[in-house]
C-alpha positions, 0 to 999 in steps of 0.5 A, a space after each residue: 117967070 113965077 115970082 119965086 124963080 125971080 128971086 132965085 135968079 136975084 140971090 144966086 149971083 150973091 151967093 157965087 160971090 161968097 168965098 169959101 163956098 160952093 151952090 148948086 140951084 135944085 130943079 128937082 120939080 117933081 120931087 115935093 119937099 127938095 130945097 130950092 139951092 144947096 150950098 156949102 159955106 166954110 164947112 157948113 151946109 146950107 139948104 135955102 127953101 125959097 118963097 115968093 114973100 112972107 105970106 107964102 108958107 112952106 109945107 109940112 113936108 119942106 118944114 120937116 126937112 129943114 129941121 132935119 137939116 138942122 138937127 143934123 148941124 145944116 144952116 137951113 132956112 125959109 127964105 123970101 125977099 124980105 128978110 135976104 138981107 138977114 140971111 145973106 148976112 148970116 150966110 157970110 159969117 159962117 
């Protein structure tokens, strides 16, 4: 199982916990750029592009759709197992 597919698996049962939310795991492998989850958190989107660490940058391509995302009012982030408990954190208080 690739690193990032782990840590995948390890957040997703967190996020299910989240009330006043709904995610959905993204496999759309072949489309370059897709988020890895999509989620709503009261009435905020959120797109989460998972990494196996801090050293694994995302592409152009990944970064441009995250802003986008962003521009468009979405909480949309980088995510790897570092800083989650940042994220998760912030995920809570939307």
């Amino acid at each position: 199982m690739k690193p990032e597919t782990a840590f995948k698996l390890q957040i997703m049962p967190q996020l299910l916990k989240i009330p006043e939310s709904y995610w959905v795991k993204i496999q759309q492998m072949t489309i370059r750029g897709t988020p890895d989850i999509f989620g709503v958190k009261s009435s905020t989107s959120v797109i989460l592009e998972l990494k196996m660490d801090e050293f694994e940058e995302a592409d152009p391509l990944q970064l441009h759709n995250i802003a986008k995302a962003r521009a468009a009012g979405a909480y949309a982030r980088v995510v790897h197992p570092k800083i989650w408990p940042l994220i998760y954190k912030e995920i809570c208080l939307l």
